[in-house]
C-alpha positions as CSV (number, residue, x, y, z in Angstrom):
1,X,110.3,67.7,44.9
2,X,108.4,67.6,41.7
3,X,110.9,67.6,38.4
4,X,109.3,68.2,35.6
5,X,111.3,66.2,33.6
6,X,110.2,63.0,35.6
7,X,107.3,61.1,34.3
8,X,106.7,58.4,36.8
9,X,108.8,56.5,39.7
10,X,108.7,53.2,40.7
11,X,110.9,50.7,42.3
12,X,113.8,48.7,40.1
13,X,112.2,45.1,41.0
14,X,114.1,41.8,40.2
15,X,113.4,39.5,37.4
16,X,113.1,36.4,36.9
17,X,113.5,33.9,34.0
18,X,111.1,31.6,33.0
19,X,111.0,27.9,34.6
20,X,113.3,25.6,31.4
21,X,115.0,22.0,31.8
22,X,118.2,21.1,31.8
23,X,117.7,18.5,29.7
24,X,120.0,18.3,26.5
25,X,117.9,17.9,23.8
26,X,115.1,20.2,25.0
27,X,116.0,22.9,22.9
28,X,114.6,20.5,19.8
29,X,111.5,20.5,21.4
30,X,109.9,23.1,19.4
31,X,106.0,22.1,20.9
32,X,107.1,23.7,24.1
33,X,108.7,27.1,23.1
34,X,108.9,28.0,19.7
35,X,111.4,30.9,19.1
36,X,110.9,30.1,15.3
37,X,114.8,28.9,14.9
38,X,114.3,25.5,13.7
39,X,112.2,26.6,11.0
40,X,108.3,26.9,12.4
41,X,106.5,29.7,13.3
42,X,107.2,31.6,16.4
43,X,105.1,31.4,18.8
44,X,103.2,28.0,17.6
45,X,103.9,26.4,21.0
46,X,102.4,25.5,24.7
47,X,103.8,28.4,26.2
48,X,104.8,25.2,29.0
49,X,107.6,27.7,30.5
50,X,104.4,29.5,31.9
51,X,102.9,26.0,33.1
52,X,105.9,24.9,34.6
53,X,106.4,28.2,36.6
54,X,103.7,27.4,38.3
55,X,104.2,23.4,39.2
56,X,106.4,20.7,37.0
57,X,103.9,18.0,38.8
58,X,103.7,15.5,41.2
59,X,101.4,16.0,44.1
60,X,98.7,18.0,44.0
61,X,97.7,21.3,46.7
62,X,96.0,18.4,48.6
63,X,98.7,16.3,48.4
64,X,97.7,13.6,46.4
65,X,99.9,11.8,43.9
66,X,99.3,12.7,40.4
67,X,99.1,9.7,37.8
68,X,98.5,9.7,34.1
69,X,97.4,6.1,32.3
70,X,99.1,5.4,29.5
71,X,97.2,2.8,27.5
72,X,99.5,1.7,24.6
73,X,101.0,-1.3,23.4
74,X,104.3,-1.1,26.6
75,X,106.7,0.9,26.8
76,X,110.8,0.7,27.5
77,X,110.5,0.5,31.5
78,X,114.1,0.5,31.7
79,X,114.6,3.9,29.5
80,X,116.5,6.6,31.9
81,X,113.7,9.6,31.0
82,X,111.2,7.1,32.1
83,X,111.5,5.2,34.6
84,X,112.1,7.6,37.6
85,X,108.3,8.4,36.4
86,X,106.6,4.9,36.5
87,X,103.7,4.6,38.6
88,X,103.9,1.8,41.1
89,X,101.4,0.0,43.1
90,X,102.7,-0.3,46.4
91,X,99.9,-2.3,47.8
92,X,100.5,-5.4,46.1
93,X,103.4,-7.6,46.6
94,X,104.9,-9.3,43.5
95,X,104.8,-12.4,42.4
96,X,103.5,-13.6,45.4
97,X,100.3,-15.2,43.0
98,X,97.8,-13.1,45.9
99,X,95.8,-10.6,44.6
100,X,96.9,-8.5,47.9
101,X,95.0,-5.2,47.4
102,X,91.5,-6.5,46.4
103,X,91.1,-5.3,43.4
104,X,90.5,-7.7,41.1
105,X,93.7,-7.8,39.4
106,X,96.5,-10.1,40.6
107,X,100.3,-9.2,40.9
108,X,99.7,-5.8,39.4
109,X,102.9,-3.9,40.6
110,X,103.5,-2.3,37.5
111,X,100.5,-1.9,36.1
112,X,98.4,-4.2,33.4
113,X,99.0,-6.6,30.7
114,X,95.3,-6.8,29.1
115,X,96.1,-9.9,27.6
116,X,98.2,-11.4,29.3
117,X,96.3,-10.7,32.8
118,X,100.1,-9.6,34.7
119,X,102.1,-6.8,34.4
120,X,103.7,-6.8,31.7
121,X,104.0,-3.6,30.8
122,X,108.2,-3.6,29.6
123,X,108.0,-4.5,25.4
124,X,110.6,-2.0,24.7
125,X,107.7,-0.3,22.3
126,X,109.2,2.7,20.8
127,X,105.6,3.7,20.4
128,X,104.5,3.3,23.8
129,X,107.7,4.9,25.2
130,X,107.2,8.1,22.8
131,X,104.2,8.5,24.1
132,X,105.0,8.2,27.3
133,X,108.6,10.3,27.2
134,X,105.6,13.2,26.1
135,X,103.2,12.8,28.5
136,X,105.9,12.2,31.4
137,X,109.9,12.3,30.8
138,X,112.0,13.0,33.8
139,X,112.4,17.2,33.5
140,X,115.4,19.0,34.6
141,X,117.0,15.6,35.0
142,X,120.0,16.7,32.5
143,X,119.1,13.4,30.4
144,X,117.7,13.5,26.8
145,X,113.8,15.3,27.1
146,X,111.2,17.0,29.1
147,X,107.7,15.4,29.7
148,X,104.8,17.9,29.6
149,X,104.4,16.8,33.4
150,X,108.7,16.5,34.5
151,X,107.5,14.7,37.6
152,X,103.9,12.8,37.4
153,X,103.7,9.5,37.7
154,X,102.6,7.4,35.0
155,X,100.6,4.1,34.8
156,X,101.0,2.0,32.0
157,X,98.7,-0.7,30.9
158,X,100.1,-2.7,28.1
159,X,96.9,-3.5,25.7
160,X,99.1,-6.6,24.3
161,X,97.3,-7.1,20.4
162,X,95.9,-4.0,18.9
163,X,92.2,-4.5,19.3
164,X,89.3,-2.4,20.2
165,X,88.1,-5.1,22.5
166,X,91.9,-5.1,24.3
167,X,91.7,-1.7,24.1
168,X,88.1,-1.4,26.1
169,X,89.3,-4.2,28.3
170,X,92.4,-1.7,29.1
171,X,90.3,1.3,30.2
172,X,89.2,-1.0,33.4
173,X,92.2,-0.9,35.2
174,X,92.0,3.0,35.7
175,X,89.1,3.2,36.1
176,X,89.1,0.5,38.4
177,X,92.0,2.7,41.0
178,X,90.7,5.4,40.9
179,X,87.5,4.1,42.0
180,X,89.1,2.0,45.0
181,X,91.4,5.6,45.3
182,X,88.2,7.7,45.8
183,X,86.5,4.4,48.0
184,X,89.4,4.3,50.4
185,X,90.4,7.9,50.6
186,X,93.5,7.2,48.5
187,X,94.8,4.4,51.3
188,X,94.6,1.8,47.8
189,X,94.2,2.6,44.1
190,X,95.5,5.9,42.7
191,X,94.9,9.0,42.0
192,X,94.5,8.8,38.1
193,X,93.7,12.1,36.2
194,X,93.4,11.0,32.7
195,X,94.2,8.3,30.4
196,X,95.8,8.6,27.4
197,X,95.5,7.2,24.2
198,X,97.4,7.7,21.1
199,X,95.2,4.9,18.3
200,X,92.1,5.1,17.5
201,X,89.9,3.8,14.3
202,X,89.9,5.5,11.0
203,X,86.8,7.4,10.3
204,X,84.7,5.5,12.8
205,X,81.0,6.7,13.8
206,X,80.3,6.7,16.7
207,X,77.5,4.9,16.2
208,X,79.4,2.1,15.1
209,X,81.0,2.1,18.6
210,X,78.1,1.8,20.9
211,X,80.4,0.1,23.7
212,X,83.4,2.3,23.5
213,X,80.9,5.3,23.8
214,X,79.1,4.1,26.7
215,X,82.4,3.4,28.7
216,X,83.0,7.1,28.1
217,X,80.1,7.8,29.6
């Protein structure tokens, strides 16, 4: 019957709270969700509880395995946030002196040493490892941080000295899976999204870069 004291009806739905790690020292992590209590301004954040309701990472809808190249001078492979999340190549057998998967690159199970021409990839760079712990720390893991991505898998190539030219010479190894990824319908190679790359050159033209902007293209 029609009260007219009753606005509206509609059903008393559950909630639900927002996707968060369990990880102990995420509340410091202000870049994710800022509430404004450690000082900054609310709301200056990712908003990744949103993100992360909808997928923390790993395999795509297709069922591909997500990677994200780290270029950087090594990390810690041995850190506990990281290395449940280091990419692995699986079609090479190590040490074994064979380049087993055909791709130019021989003994690369954990990735690339630039310089070296192996994988060395462990340095125990706190650099490198930051950077890595923010593109991909273990999430909801109940250890130290949460990665922007808590479960992608991340392929580190070590670019040994600081150089432009190791740095270039580090870009070919990505590129280089996903390539044979795409080639061999993801049989070899991997799946590799984006690289990242956290240096750069002070107030550099690009015109004065004419080989690192052609690699980009």
């Amino acid at each position: 019957a029609d009260l007219p004291e009753v606005i509206s009806v509609s059903a008393n739905r559950y909630i639900s709270e927002r996707r968060v790690p369990d990880d102990p020292d995420f509340p410091r992590q202000w870049q994710y969700i800022n509430d404004g209590s450690s000082g900054g301004v609310v709301n200056a954040d990712m908003d990744m509880d949103l993100a992360w309701d909808l997928s923390t990472g790993g395999l795509t809808a297709s069922g591909d395995t997500i990677v994200v190249c780290i270029i950087d001078s090594g990390i810690n492979a041995g850190h506990p946030d990281l290395k449940d999340n280091l990419w692995v190549n699986r079609q090479e057998i190590p040490g074994n002196g064979i380049d087993d998967d055909n791709n130019g690159y021989v003994d690369d199970v954990l990735g690339w040493n630039a310089v070296d021409d192996n994988d060395a990839i462990n340095n125990n760079s706190n650099h490198g490892s930051s950077v890595a712990g923010i593109v991909g720390a273990k999430g909801n893991n109940g250890i130290g941080v949460a990665g922007v991505n808590w479960n992608v898998k991340m392929m580190i190539v070590n670019y040994g000295r600081p150089t432009e030219a190791n740095a270039l010479a580090s870009y070919a190894y990505p590129y280089t899976m996903r390539k044979l990824y795409n080639q061999t319908n993801g049989a070899q190679g991997a799946f590799v999204v984006a690289t990242n790359a956290s240096w750069g050159i002070d107030r550099l033209k690009a015109e004065e870069a004419p080989i690192w902007c052609a690699l980009y293209r």
